[in-house]
Each structure stands twice: as structure tokens, then as C-alpha cells.
C-alpha positions as CSV (number, residue, x, y, z in Angstrom):
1,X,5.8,22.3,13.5
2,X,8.6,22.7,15.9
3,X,10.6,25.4,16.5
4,X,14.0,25.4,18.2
5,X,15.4,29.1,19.9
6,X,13.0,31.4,19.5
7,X,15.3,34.5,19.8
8,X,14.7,37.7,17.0
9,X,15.9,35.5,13.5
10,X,18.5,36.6,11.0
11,X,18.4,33.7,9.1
12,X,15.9,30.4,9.5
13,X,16.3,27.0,8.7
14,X,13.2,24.5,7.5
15,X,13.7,21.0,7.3
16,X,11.4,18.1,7.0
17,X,10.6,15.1,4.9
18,X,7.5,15.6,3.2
19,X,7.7,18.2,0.7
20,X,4.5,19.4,0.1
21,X,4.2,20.3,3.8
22,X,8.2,21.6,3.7
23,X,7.3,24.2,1.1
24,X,4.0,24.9,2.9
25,X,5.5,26.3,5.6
26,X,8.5,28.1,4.3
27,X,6.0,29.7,1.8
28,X,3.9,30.6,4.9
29,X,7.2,32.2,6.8
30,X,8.7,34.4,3.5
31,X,4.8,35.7,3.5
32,X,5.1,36.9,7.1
33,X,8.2,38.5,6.3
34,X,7.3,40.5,3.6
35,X,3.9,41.9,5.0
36,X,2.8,43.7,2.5
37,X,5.7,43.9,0.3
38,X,5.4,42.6,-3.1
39,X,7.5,39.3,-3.8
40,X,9.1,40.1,-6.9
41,X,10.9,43.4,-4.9
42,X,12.0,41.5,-2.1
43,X,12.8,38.0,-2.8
44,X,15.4,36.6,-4.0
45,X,15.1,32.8,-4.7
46,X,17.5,29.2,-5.5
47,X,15.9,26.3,-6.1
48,X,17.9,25.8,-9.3
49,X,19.5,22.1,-9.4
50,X,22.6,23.7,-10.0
51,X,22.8,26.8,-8.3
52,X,26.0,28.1,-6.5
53,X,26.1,29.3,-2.8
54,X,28.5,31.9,-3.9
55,X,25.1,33.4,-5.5
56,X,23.5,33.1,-2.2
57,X,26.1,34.8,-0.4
58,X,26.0,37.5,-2.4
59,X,22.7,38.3,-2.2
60,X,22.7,37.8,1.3
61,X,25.3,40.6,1.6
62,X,23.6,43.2,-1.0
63,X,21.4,46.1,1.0
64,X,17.8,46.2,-0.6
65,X,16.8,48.8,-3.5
66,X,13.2,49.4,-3.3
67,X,12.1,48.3,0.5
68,X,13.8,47.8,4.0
69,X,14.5,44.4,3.8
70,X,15.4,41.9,1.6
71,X,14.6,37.9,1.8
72,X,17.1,35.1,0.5
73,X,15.5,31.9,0.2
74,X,17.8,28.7,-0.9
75,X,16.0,25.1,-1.5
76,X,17.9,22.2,-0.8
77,X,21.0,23.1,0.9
78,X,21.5,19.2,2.1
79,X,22.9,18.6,-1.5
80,X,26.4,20.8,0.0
81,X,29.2,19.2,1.7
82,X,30.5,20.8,4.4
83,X,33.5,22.5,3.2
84,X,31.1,23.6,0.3
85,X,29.0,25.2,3.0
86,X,32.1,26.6,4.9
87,X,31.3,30.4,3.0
88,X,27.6,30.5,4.6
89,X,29.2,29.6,7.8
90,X,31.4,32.4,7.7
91,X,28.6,34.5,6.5
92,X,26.2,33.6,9.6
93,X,29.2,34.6,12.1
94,X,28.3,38.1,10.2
95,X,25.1,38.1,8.6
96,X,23.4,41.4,6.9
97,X,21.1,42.7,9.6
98,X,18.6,44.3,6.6
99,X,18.6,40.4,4.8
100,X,16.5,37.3,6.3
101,X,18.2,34.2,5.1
102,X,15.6,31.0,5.1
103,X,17.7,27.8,4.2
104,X,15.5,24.9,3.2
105,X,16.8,20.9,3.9
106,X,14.6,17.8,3.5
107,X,15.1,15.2,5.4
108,X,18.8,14.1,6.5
109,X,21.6,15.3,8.3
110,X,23.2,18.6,8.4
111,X,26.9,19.4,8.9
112,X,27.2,20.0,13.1
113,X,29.0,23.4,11.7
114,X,25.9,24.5,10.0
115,X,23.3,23.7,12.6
116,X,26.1,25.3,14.9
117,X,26.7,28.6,13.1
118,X,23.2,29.3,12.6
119,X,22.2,28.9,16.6
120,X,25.3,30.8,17.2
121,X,23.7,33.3,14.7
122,X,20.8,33.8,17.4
123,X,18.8,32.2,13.7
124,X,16.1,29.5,14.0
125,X,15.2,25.8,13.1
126,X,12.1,24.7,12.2
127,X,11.1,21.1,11.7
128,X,8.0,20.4,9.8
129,X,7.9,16.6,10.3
130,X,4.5,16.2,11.8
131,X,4.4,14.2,15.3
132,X,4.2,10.3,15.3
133,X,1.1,10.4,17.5
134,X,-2.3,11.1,16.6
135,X,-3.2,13.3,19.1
136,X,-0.5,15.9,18.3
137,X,-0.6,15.6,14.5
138,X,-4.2,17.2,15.5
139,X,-3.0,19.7,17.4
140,X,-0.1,20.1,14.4
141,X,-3.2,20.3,12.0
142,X,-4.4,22.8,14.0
143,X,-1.6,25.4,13.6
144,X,-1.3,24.4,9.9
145,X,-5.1,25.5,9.7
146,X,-4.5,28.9,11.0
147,X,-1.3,29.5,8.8
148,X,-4.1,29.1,5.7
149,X,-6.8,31.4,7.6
150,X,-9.0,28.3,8.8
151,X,-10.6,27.7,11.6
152,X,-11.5,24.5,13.0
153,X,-13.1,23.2,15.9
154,X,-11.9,20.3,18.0
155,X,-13.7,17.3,16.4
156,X,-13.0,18.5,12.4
157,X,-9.1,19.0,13.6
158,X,-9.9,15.2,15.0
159,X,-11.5,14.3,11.9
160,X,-9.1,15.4,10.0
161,X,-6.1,14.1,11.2
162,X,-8.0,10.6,11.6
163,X,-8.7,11.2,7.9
164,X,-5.3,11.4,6.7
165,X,-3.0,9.8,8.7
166,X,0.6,9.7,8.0
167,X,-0.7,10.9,4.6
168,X,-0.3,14.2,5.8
169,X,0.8,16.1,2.6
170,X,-3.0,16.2,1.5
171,X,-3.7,18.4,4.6
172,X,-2.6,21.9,2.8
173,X,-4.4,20.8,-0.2
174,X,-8.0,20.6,1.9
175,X,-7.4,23.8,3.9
176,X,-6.7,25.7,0.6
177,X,-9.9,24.2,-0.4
178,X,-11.7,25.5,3.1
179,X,-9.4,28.9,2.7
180,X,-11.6,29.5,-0.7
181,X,-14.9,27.3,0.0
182,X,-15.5,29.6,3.6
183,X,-13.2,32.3,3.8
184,X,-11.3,33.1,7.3
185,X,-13.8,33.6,9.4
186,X,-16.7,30.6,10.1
187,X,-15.2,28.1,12.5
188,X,-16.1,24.9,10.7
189,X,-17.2,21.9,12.6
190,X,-17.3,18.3,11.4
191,X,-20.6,18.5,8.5
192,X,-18.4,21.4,6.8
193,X,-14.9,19.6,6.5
194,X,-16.6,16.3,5.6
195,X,-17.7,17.0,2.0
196,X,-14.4,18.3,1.0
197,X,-12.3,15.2,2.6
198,X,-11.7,12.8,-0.3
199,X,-10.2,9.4,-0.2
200,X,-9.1,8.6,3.3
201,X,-4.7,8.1,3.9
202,X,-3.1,5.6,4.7
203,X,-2.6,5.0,8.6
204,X,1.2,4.5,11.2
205,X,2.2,1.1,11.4
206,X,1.8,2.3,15.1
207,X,-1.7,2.9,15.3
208,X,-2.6,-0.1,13.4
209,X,-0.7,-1.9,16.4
210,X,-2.3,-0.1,19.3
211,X,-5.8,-0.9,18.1
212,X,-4.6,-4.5,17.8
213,X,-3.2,-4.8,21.2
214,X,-6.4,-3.3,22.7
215,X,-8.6,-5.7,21.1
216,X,-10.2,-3.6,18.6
217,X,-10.9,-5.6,15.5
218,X,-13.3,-3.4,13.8
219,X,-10.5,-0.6,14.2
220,X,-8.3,-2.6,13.1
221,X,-9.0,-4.1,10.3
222,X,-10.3,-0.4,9.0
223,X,-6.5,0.2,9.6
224,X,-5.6,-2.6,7.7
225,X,-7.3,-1.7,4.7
226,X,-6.3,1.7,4.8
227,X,-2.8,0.4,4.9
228,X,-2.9,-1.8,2.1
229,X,-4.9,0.4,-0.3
230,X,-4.6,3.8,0.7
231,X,-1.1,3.4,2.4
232,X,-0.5,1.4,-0.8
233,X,1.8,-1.4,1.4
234,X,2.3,-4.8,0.2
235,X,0.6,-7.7,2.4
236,X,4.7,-8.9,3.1
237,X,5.1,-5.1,4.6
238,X,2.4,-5.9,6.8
239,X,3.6,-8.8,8.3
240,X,6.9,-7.0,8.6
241,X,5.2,-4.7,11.0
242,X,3.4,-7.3,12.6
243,X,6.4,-9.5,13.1
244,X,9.0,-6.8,14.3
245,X,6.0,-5.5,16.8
246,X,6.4,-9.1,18.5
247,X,9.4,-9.4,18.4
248,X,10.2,-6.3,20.3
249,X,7.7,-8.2,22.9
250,X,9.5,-11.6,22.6
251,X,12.6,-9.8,23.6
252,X,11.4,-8.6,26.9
253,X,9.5,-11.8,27.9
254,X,11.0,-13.8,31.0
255,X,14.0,-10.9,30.4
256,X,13.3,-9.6,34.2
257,X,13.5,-6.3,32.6
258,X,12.4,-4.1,36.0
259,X,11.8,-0.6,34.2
260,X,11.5,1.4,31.5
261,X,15.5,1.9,31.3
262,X,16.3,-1.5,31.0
263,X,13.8,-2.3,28.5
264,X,15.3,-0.3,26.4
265,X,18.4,-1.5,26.9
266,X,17.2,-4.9,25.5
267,X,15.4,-3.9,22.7
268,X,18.4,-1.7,21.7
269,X,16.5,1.7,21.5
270,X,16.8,4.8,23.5
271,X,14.7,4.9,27.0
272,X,11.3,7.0,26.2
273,X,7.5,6.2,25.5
274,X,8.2,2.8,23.0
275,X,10.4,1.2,25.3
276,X,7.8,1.4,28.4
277,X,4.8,0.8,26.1
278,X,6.5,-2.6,24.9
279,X,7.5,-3.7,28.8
280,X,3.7,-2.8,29.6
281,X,2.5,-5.0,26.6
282,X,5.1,-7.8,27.1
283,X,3.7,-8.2,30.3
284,X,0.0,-8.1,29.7
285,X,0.2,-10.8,27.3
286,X,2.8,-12.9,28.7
287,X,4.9,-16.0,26.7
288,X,1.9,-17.7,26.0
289,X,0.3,-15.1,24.2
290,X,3.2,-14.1,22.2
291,X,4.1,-17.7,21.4
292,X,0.6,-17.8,20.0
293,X,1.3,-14.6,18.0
294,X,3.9,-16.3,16.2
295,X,2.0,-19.3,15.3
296,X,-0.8,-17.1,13.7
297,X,2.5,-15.2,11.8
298,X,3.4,-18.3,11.2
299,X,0.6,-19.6,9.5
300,X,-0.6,-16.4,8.0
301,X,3.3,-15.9,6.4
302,X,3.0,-19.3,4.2
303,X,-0.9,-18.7,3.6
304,X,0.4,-15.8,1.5
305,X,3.3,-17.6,-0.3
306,X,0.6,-20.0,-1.6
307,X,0.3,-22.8,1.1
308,X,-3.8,-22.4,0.8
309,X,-5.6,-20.8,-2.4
310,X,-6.7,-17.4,-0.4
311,X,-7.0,-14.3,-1.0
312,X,-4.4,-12.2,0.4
313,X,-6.4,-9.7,2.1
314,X,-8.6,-12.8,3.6
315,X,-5.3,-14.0,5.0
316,X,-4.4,-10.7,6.7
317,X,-8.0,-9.8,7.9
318,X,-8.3,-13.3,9.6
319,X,-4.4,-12.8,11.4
320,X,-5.7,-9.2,12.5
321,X,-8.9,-10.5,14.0
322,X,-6.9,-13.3,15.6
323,X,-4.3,-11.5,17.0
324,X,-6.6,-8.6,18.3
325,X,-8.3,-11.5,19.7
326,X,-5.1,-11.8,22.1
327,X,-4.9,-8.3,22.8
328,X,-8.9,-8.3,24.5
């Protein structure tokens, strides 16, 4: 979870795509802002399809009865347009100091205004979209661990998010379970997390990638089956990942592309970590290699459209083992 100016916060803003982890957190931040208040004398919640911001506002602006401070929570505030916003804009130029506002947005964009007012505010966004690579969704799993009052050492927060990959709204689920299985104050190491673990998630098209361009096979083809039956992808989404991975390669080959900027600047993206992993790859394998890739594509691509009587997951665990075959 990422958080964006961290100044003293009269109102918050959560977004995120996955919305098991999305209310996971915001339940975790009204819980810290009550303390030991009771909910029901402190809370006021919309999550009603229908509900009005003029409600909001007005709750916002009402002192509390029974305790110093009063939360307003509203779900889905993506579903306003922006001159339907325009009233909690001009509230947020003058919020109630006693009130903490938490706004709640899946994924999507927000009007500029909004983002804008809130900062201006001195209020706080927090994004709950976990990070792409698996060695910070671990250290994300770890902070999500200590929001439920778990502890857990370095290889369970490994095991875990190896576990789950991009499947990562079952990770409040478990920790509940550890929460009430151990209580807050065993560090649990890999033989206590394992028992509780379930079926495995499905894995990133990028890691499935990376263990094929390093010549891992057994890896890979674990992450091809967790793809296909966990991840629940069709075989044709496959090699849609496999054939827009090469391509990106294709792009730079015999391009004279010198850096990571220019890289970039061919494959059309923005100049980061992709762009100078796909120039590095590009040049490891060279044309030969990638024409090669796109023979075994090729082939695999009308082997599933019926050219030879195979199974479908024989077709894509023989492409994977040839084209990590490349990678070695």
C-alpha cells in the first residue's frame, strides 16, 4: 500500500482495483480512527447505490454528539462526474476539523479537481493496488500482516506471496485465518502458514516470462499451469502473452536502439524497468532466436486450432519447454 503526502489527514482517499483488499484496508484505517470508540457512535457510512453527496456533505459538516470526532466514510465516489463532485470540492477547501472524511474509488480515473482539492486539503491518497513484482508484493504482504495482528517471518511472507500471486485478494482471508488460529503474538515461520494455504493463485504474465527467458522449464511450466487453472486463462490468452512478449523483442532487434530511452521510444512505452529489461533480452537472444520463437508460436498457434489431435495443455507445455529452451 502506498501512500502519497503524509501530512496530519482531514480527509483520505483509498483506491485500488481489487476489492476485497480495497475494503481491507479502509476497514483497517476507520478502525485506527476510532480507537476505542464504538462504530455505531462515530461512523457514518454510504455505500448505497444511490446515495446523494449532498448527504455526505452534510454529515461532513455536523459536529459529533457523543465523542470528539466523527468519521464519514463514502464507497464509490468514481460513479460522480465532476461537476457532481464540485460540492465536496468546495467542502475540502473548508473541511470540519472534528470530521475525518475517507472517500473510497476503485479503479479508474478521478477528476484532476478532486485529486487536487484533497492534496490542497493537506488530506491523503492511498493506493492499495499491490506492486507488479514479486519481491515487493512480499514486502506489501508484510504490512498487510501487521494491519491483521500477524507476524510473519521472511520465508512465510515469501511463501506467501509465491502462493498467491496476482490472486492477491485471498491474502486477508488467510491472515484472518492466522489472526484467530495463533493470535498476535507467535511469529509464524513457513510449517505454520503452510496448512492454512489452500489452492495456489494464479501467477503475472510477467513472471511466467521471466522464468522462461531464464531457462527455467520446471518453473515455468508450474506457472503455466497455475495460469491456466488457477489463473483460469484460456490457452489463446496464453499465447497472447507469449506473442506480445516477442514481439516487444522483435521490435528492438537490429533497431540500434543504444539505451534504455530509446528503447522505449520504439516499443512505444514510457522509459523505466520494461523498456531496459526488453533491450537486455533482445540482445541476449538476438534475430535468430526470436525468429525461432515465432516459428514455435507458429506452430503451437495452429496445433491449438486443430492442425494435430493434441491436447491443449500438451501443446502449450511443449512451446514453454521449447521456448525456455532459447532462453538457457
Amino acid at each position: 500500500m502506498t501512500r502519497q503526502n503524509e501530512a496530519p489527514m482531514s480527509a483520505t482517499l483509498f483506491t485500488g482495483g481489487d476489492e476485497s483488499v480495497l475494503r481491507d484496508a479502509v476497514s483497517a484505517h476507520v478502525q485506527e480512527l476510532l480507537g476505542d470508540t464504538h462504530r455505531s457512535l462515530a461512523v457514518d457510512e454510504y455505500d448505497d447505490p444511490d446515495y446523494e453527496l449532498a448527504d455526505v456533505i452534510a454529515a461532513a459538516n455536523t459536529p459529533p454528539l457523543f465523542t470528539d470526532s466523527r468519521v464519514v466514510l463514502a464507497r464509490d465516489i468514481g460513479r460522480f462526474t465532476a461537476e457532481q463532485l464540485r460540492p465536496l470540492i468546495a467542502y475540502l477547501a473548508t473541511p470540519n476539523e472534528s470530521t475525518s472524511l475517507v472517500l473510497v474509488a476503485a479503479s479508474g480515473r478521478l477528476p484532476k479537481s478532486l485529486t487536487d482539492a484533497l492534496a490542497a486539503a493537506g488530506g491523503t491518497t492511498v493506493s492499495t493496488t499491490p506492486p507488479l513484482r514479486q519481491r515487493d508484493r512480499q514486502q506489501w504482504i508484510t504490512e498487510m500482516s501487521q494491519r491483521h495482528g500477524v507476524s510473519l517471518d521472511a520465508d512465510a511472507g515469501s511463501l506467501v506471496a509465491a502462493h498467491f500471486g496476482e490472486d492477491v485478494g485471498m491474502v486477508a482471508g488467510l491472515l484472518e485465518t492466522l489472526a484467530a488460529a495463533f493470535g498476535p503474538d507467535r511469529r509464524l515461520r513457513v510449517d505454520d502458514v503452510e496448512p492454512f494455504l489452500g489452492e495456489r493463485g494464479g501467477v503475472p504474465p510477467w513472471d511466467f516470462t521471466d522464468a522462461i527467458d531464464r531457462g527455467r522449464t520446471p518453473e515455468a511450466l508450474g506457472m503455466l499451469d497455475r495460469m491456466v487453472h488457477s489463473g483460469g486463462r484460456h490457452p489463446l490468452q496464453v499465447m497472447a502473452v507469449l506473442h506480445g512478449h516477442y514481439t516487444r523483442l522483435a521490435k528492438l532487434d537490429g533497431a540500434d536502439a543504444r539505451n534504455e530511452a530509446q528503447a522505449a521510444s520504439l516499443l512505444g512505452i514510457k522509459p523505466g524497468f520494461p523498456a531496459r529489461k526488453a533491450l537486455e533480452l533482445s540482445r541476449k537472444l538476438g534475430g535468430t532466436k526470436i525468429r525461432r520463437a515465432f516459428d514455435l508460436l507458429a506452430a503451437a498457434d495452429l496445433d491449438l486450432r486443430g492442425a494435430r489431435e493434441l491436447p491443449d495443455d500438451i501443446v502449450l507445455e511443449v512451446l514453454v519447454a521449447r521456448l525456455s529452451r532459447l532462453g538457457a
